[in-house]
C-alpha positions as CSV (number, residue, x, y, z in Angstrom):
1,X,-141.2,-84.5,-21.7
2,X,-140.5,-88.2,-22.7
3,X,-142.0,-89.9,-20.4
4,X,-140.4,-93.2,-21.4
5,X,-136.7,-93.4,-19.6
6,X,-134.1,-93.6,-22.6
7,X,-130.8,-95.6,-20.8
8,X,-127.7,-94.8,-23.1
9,X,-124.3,-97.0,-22.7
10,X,-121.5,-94.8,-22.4
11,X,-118.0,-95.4,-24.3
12,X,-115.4,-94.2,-26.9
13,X,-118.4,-92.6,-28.9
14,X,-119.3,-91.0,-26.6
15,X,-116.5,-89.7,-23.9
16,X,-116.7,-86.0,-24.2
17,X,-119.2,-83.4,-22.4
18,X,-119.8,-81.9,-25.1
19,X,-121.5,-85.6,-26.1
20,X,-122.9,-86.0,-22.7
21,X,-124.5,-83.2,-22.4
22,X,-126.1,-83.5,-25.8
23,X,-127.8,-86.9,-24.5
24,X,-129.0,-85.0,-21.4
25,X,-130.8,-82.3,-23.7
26,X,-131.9,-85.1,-25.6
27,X,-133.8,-86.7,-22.9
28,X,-132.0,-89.7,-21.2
29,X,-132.5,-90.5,-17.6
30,X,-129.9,-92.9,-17.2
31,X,-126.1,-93.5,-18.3
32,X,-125.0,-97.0,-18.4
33,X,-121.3,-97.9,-17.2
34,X,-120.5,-101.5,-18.9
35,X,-118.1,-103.4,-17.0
36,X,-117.4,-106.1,-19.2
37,X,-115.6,-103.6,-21.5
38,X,-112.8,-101.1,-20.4
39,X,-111.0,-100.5,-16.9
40,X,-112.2,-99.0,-13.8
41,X,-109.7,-96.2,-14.4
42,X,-111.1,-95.4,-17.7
43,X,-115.0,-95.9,-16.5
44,X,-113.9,-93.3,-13.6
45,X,-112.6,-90.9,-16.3
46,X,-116.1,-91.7,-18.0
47,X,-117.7,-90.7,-14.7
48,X,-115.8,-87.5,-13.8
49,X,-116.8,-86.0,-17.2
50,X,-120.4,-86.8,-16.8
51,X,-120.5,-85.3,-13.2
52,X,-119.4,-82.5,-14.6
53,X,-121.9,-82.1,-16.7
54,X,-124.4,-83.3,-14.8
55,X,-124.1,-80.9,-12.6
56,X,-124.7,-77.9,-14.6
57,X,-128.4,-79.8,-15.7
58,X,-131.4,-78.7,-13.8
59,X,-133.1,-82.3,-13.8
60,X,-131.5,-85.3,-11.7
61,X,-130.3,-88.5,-14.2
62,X,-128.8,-91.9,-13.0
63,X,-126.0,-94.0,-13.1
64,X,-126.4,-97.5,-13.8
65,X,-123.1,-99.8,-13.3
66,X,-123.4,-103.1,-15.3
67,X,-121.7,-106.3,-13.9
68,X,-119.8,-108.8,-16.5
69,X,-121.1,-111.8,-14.6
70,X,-119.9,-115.1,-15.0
71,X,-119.4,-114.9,-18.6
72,X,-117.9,-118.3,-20.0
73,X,-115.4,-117.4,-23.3
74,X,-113.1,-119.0,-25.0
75,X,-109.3,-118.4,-24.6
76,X,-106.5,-117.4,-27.1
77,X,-106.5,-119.3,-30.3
78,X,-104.0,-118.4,-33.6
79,X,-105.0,-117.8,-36.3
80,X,-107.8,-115.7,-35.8
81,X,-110.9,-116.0,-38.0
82,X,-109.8,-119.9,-39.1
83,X,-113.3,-121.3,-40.6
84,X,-115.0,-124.3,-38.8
85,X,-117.3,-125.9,-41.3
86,X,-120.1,-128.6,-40.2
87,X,-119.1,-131.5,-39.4
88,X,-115.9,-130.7,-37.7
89,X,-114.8,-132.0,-34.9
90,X,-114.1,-129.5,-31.8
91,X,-112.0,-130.5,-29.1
92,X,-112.5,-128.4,-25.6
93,X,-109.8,-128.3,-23.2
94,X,-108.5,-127.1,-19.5
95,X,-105.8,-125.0,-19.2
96,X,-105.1,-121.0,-20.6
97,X,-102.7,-122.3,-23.4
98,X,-103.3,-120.8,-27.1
99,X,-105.0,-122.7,-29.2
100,X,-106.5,-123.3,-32.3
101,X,-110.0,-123.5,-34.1
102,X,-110.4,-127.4,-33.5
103,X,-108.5,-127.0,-30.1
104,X,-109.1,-124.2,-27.4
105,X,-109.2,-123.2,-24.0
106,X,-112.2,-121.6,-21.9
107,X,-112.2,-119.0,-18.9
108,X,-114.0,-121.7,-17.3
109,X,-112.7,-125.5,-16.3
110,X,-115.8,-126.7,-15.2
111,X,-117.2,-126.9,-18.7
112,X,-115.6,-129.5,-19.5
113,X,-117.4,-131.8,-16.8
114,X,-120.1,-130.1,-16.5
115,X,-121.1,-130.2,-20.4
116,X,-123.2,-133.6,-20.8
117,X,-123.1,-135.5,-24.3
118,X,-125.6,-134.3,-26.5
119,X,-125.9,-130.6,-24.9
120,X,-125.3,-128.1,-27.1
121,X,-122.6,-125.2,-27.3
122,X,-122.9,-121.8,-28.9
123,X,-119.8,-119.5,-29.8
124,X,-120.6,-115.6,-30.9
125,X,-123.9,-115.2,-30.1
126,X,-125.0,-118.1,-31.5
127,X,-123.2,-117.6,-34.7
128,X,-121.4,-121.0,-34.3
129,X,-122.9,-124.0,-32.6
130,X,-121.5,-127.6,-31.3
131,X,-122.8,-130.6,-29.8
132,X,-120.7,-132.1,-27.1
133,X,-120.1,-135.9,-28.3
134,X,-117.6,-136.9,-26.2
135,X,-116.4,-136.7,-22.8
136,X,-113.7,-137.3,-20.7
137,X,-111.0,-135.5,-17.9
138,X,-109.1,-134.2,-20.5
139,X,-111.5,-132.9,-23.1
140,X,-114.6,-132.3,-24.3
141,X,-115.4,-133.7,-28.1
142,X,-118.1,-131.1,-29.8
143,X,-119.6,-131.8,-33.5
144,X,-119.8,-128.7,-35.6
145,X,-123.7,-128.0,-36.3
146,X,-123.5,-124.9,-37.7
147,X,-119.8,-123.5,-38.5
148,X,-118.2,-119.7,-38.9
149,X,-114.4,-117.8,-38.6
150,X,-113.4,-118.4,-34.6
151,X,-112.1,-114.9,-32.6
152,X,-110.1,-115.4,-30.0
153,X,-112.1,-114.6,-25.9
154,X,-115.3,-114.5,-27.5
155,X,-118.4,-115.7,-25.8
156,X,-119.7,-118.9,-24.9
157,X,-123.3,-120.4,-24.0
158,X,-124.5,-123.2,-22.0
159,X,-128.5,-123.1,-22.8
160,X,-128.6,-127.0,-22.1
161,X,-126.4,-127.1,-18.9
162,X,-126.9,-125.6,-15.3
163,X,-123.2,-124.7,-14.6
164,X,-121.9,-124.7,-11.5
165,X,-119.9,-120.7,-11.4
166,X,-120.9,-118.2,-8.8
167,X,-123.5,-116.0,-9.8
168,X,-121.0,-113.2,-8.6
169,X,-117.2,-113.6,-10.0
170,X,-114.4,-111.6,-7.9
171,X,-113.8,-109.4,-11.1
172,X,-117.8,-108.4,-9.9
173,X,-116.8,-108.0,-6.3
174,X,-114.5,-105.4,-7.2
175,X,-117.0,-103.5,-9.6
176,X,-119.2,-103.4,-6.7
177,X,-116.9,-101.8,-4.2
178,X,-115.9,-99.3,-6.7
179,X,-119.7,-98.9,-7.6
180,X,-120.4,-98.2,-3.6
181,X,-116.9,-95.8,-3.6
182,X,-118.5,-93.8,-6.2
183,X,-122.1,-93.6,-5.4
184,X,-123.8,-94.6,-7.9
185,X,-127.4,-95.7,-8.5
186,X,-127.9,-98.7,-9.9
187,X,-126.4,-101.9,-10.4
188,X,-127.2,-104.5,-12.8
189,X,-126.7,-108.2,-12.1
190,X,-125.8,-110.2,-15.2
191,X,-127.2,-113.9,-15.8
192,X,-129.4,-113.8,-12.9
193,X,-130.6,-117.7,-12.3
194,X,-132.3,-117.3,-8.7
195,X,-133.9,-114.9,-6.0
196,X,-131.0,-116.3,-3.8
197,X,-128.2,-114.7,-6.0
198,X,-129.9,-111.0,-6.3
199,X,-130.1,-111.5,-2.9
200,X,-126.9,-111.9,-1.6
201,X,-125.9,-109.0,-3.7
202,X,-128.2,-106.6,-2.0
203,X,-127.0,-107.9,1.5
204,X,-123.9,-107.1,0.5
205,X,-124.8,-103.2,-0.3
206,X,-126.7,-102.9,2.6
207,X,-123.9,-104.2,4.9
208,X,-121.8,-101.5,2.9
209,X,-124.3,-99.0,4.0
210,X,-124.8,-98.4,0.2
211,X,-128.4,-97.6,-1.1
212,X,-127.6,-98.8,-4.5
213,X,-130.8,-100.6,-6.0
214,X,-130.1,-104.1,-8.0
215,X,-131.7,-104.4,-11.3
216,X,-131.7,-107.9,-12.2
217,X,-130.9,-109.1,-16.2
218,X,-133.1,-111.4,-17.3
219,X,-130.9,-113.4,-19.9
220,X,-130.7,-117.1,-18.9
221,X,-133.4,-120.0,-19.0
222,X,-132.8,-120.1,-15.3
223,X,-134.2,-116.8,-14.8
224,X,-137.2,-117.8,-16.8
225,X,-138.4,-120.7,-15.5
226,X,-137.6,-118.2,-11.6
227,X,-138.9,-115.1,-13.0
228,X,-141.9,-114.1,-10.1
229,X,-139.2,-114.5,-7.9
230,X,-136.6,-113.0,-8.8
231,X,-138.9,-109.9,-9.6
232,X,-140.1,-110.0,-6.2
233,X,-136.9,-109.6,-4.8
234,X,-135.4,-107.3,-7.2
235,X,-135.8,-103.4,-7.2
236,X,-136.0,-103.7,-11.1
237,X,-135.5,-105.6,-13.7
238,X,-133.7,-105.2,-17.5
239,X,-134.9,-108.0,-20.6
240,X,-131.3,-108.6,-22.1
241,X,-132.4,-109.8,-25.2
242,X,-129.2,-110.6,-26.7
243,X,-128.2,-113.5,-24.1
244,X,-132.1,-114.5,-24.0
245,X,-132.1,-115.1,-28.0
246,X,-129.0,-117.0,-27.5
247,X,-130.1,-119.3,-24.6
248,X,-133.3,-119.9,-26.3
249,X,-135.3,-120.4,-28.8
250,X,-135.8,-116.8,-30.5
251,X,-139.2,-116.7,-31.7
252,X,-139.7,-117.6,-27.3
253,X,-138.1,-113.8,-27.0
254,X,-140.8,-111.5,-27.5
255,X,-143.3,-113.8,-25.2
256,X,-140.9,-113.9,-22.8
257,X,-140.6,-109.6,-22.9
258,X,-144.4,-109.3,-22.6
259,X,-144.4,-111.8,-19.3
260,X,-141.8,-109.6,-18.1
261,X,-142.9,-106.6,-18.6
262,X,-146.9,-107.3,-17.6
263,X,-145.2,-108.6,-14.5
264,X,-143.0,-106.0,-13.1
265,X,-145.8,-103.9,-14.0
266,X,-148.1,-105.8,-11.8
267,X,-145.6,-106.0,-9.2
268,X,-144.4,-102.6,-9.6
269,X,-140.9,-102.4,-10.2
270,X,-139.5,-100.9,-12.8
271,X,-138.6,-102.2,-16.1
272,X,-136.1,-102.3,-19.1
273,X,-136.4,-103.8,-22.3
274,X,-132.6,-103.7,-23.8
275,X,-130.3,-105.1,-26.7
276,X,-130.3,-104.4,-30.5
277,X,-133.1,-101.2,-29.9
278,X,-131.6,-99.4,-33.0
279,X,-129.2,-102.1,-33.8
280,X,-128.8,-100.7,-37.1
281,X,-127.6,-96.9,-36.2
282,X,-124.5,-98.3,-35.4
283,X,-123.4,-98.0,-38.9
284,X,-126.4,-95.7,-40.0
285,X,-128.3,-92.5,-39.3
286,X,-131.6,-93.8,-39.7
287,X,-133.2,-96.7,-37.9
288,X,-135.2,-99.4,-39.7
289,X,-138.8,-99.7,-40.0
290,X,-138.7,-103.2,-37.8
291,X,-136.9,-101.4,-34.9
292,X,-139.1,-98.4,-34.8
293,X,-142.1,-100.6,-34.7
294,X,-140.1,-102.9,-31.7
295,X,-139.6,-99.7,-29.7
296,X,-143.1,-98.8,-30.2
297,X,-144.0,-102.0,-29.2
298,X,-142.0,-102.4,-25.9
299,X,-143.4,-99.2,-24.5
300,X,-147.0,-100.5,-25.3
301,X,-146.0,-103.3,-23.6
302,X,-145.8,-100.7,-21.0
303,X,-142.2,-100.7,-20.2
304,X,-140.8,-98.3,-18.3
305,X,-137.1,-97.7,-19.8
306,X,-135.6,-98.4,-23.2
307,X,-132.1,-99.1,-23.4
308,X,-129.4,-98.3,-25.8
309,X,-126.1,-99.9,-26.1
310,X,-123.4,-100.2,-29.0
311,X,-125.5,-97.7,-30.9
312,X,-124.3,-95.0,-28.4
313,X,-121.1,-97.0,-27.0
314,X,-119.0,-97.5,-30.4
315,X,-121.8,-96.0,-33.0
316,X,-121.8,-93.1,-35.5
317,X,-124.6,-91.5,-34.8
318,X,-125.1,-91.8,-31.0
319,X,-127.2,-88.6,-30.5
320,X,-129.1,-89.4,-33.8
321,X,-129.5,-92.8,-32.2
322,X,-131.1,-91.0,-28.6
323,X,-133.1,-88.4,-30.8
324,X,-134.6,-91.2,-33.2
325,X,-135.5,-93.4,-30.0
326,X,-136.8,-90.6,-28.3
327,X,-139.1,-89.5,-30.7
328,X,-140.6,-92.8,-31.2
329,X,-141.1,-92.8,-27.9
330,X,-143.1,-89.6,-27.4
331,X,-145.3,-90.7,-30.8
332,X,-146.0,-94.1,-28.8
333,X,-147.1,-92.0,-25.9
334,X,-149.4,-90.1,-27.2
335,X,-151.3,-92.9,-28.7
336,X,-151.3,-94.8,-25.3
337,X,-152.6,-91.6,-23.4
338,X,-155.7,-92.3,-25.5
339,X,-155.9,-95.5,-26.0
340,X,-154.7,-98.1,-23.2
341,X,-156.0,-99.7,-20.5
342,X,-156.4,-97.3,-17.4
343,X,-154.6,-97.0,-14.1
344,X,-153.6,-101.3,-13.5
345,X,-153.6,-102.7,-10.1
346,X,-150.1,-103.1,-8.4
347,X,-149.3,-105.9,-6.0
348,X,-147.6,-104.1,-3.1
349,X,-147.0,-104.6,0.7
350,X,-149.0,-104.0,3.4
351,X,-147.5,-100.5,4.2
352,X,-148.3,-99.4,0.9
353,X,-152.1,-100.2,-0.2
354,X,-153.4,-97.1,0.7
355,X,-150.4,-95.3,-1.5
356,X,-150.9,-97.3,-3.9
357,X,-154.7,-97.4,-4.2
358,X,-154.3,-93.2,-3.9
359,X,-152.0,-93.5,-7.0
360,X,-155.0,-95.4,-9.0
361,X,-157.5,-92.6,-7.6
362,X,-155.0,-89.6,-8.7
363,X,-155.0,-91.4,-12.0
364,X,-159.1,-91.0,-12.5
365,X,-158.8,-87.9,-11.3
366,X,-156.3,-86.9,-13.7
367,X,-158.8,-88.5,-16.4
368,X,-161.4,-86.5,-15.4
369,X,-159.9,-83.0,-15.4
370,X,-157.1,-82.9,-17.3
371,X,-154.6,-81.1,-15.2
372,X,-151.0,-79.9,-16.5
373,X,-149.4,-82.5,-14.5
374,X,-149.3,-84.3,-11.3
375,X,-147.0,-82.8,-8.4
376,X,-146.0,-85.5,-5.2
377,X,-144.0,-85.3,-2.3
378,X,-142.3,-88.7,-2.3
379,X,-139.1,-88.6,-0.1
380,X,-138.0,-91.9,-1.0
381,X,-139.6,-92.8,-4.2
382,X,-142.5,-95.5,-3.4
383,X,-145.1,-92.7,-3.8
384,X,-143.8,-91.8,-7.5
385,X,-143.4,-95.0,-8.7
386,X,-147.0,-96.5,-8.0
387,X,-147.8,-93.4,-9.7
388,X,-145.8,-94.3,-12.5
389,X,-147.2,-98.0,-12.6
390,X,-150.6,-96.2,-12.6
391,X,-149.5,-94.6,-16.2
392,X,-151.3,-91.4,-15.5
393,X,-151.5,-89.3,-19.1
394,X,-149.5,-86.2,-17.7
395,X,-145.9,-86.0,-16.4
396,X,-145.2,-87.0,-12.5
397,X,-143.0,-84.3,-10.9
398,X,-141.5,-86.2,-7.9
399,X,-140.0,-84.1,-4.8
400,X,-137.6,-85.1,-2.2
401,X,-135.1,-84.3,-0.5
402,X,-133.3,-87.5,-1.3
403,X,-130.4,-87.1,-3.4
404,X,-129.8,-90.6,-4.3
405,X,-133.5,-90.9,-4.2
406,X,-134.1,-88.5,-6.8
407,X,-131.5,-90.3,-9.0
408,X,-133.3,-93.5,-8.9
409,X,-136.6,-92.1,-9.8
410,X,-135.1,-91.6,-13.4
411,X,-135.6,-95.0,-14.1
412,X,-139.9,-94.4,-13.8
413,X,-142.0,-93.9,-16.4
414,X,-143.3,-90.5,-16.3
415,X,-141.5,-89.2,-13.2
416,X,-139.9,-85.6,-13.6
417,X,-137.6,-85.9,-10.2
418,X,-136.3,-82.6,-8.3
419,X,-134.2,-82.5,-4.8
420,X,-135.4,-80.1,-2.4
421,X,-135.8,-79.8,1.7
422,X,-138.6,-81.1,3.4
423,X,-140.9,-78.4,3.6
424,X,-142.6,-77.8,7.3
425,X,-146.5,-78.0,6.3
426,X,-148.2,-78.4,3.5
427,X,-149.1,-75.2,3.2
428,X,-145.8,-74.5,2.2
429,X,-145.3,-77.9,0.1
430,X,-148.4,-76.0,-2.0
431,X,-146.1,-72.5,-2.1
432,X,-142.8,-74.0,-3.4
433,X,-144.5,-76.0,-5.7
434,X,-146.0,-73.8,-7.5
435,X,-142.7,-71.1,-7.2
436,X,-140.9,-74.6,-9.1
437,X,-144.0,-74.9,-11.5
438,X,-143.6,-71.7,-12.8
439,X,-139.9,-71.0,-12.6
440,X,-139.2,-74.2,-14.2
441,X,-142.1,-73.3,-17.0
442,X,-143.6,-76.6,-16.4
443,X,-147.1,-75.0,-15.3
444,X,-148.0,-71.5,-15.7
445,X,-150.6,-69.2,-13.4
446,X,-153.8,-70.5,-13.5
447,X,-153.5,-74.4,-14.3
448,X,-154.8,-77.2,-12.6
449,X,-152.3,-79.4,-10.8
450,X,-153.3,-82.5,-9.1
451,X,-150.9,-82.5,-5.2
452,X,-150.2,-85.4,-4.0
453,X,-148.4,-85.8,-0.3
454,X,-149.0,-86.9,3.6
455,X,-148.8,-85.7,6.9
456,X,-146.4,-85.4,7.7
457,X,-144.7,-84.3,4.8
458,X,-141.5,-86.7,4.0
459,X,-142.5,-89.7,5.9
460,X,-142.9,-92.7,3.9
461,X,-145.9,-94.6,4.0
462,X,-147.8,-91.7,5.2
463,X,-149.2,-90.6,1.7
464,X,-152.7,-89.7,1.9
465,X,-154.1,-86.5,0.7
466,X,-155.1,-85.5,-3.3
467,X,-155.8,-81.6,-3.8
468,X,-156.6,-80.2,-7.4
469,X,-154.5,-77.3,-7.4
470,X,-154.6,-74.2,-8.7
471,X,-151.6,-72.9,-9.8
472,X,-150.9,-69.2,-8.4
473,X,-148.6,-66.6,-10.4
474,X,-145.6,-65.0,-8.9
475,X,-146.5,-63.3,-5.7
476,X,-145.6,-59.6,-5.1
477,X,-143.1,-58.5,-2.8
478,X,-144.0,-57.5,0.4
């Protein structure tokens, strides 16, 4: 198995099952609904096809809903594509009126006072920059640094000013209900600034009675200069690089990625590293050699999940796209099995040391005897993911009888989740294990397996037993 998580972003590449289930052959764990493009009505069409396909899969994947945020852009302008050269003068105004290259609107009135002289204003992605020059109620004058055609809504960043919007717009309210209406797994928070605002958006589910987990997007200098915290709070965490490179400097990116990721994996939450993966299988069917080596890279950094997005969204080769990252992956894995630094310490509460010190210990044991792979009873995931932070060489395979449970463990490195009931002892935790082992091909008669569970079985916090297992054959009938 790839025991890196692939996360693909579904859309118009990829809307059929035929598509769908191609990607779940291929290995991904988790299917990415982008709300800042398309309609709830067509994301719900998105979703009835996958659970449609998912259901006919014999291993559990996730569904990870992705909140717009409070995305500043600029309004209408005519004619599209007019050229600002440096130098120009910009002028920024309220209102929703169409305008022009040197006059336009924003989504957003508070820019305009908020905005001091002197801060700087990117368009595109950064492909067109001003400086604000002048301000008053009416408008805010901008220099042209470096110019480029102007589109009408297209995005606008702030990387000097701490605006004043809600970290949660009522466009993301709605997403959210809908999100909790349709069960799905994860939710990711866009242009995260504090602990506070990941924080009221997990009250909010859990007043819902929703078990939804929050990832939070790290993309903003806010988030940065907050990041321990927010981690803390977070139940993971994805390194939107896109927004990052735009709010600062670039060559600050990849520093920033390794903080994250050596972070979350002290703290142990899971991790994604996302944006421009295999930026160049949009267009073609082979990946250059700079992204392969920046995949490689992020899982050596020991993320937990790599993320695709317009390369299996709108791109050409989408399932090349998941094959080519997958096999990377599984290349990079082989070489960390060997080579990297064993079984890390994770921070974690009180009620988990001993799980997470047992974890470490399965981990030398695992070293030590080589075993097929590691079987645990973890009902609602801790167990399996301080195994995963341990990054024990051989595949996790993660009971419970937690539906939603077993979804979210598809975002852990290594973790092969399955639903079943709660056995009665662990007698018979040992018996249907090794029935799955073998039915599933995973193990056959006569490997080691390393068990992993506590007593009693499906009670969290109570993990506390290791037995090197045997694996028995199919037994006769009686």
């Amino acid at each position: 198995m790839t025991k890196t998580k692939i996360v693909v972003t579904l859309g118009p590449a990829c809307t059929d099952a035929e598509t769908m289930r191609a990607m779940l052959e291929g290995g991904v764990s988790v299917f990415r609904l982008n709300f800042s493009h398309g309609t709830l009505a067509q994301h719900a069409k998105l979703l009835n096809t996958l659970s449609s396909v998912r259901s006919g899969h014999e291993h559990s994947t996730a569904v990870m809903g992705d909140l717009c945020g409070p995305k500043v852009r600029i309004g209408r302008i005519e004619p599209e594509g007019e050229i600002l050269n440096p130098g120009d003068e910009v002028a920024i105004v309220p209102g929703d009126e169409t305008g022009s290259a040197h006059e336009f609107c924003t989504n957003y009135p508070g820019l305009i006072t908020e905005v001091a002289v002197g801060h700087r204003i990117f368009i595109d992605d950064g492909r067109i920059s001003l400086q604000a020059t002048q301000r008053s109620d009416s408008r805010l004058l901008c220099k042209v640094i470096d110019g480029g055609p102007v589109f009408s809504h297209k995005g606008i960043n702030l990387p000097d000013t701490d605006v004043s919007v809600a970290a949660i717009t009522e466009r993301d309210w709605t997403c959210v209900d809908w999100a909790v209406k349709n069960n799905l797994d994860f939710l990711a928070m866009s242009f995260v600034r504090t602990a506070d605002e990941v924080a009221e958006l997990k009250n909010y589910l859990e007043k819902a009675g929703s078990s939804i987990r929050v990832v939070s997007k790290i993309e903003k200098p806010q988030a940065v200069r907050n990041l321990d915290h927010i981690v803390a709070v977070s139940d993971g965490v994805l390194i939107a690089r896109g927004d990052l490179g735009v709010e600062m400097d670039l060559a600050e990116v990849p520093l920033i990625q390794k903080r994250t990721t050596d972070m979350c994996r002290q703290m142990g939450k899971p991790v994604i590293v996302a944006t421009q993966m295999l930026q160049s299988m949009i267009d073609n069917p082979v990946a250059t050699r700079a992204e392969v080596s920046d995949v490689a890279n992020a899982i050596m950094d020991y993320c937990d999940a790599v993320m695709l997005s317009g390369e299996t969204a709108v791109g050409k080769y989408p399932l090349e796209a998941v094959k080519t990252i997958g096999r990377i992956a599984r290349t990079t894995e082989t070489w960390l099995d060997s080579h990297a630094n064993k079984h890390p310490r994770t921070t974690t509460t009180d009620d988990l040391r001993v799980t997470e010190s047992i974890a470490r210990s399965v981990g030398y044991v695992v070293d030590d005897i080589s075993p097929a792979l590691v079987v645990v009873w973890s009902e609602h995931g801790e167990s399996a993911r301080l195994l995963s932070k341990a990054r024990i060489d051989v595949p996790i395979l993660a009971l419970s009888s937690d539906v939603k449970r077993c979804r979210q463990m598809c975002l852990d490195y290594g973790v092969l989740p399955y639903c079943l009931p709660i056995p009665p002892t662990v007698d018979e935790f040992v018996k249907i294990a090794d029935e799955l082992l073998v039915s599933r091909q995973l193990a056959k008669s006569g490997d080691k397996v390393v068990l992993v569970a506590g007593q009693p079985l499906g009670r969290p916090g109570k993990t506390n037993t290791i037995v090197v297992h045997v694996v028995a054959g199919p037994q006769p009938a009686p």
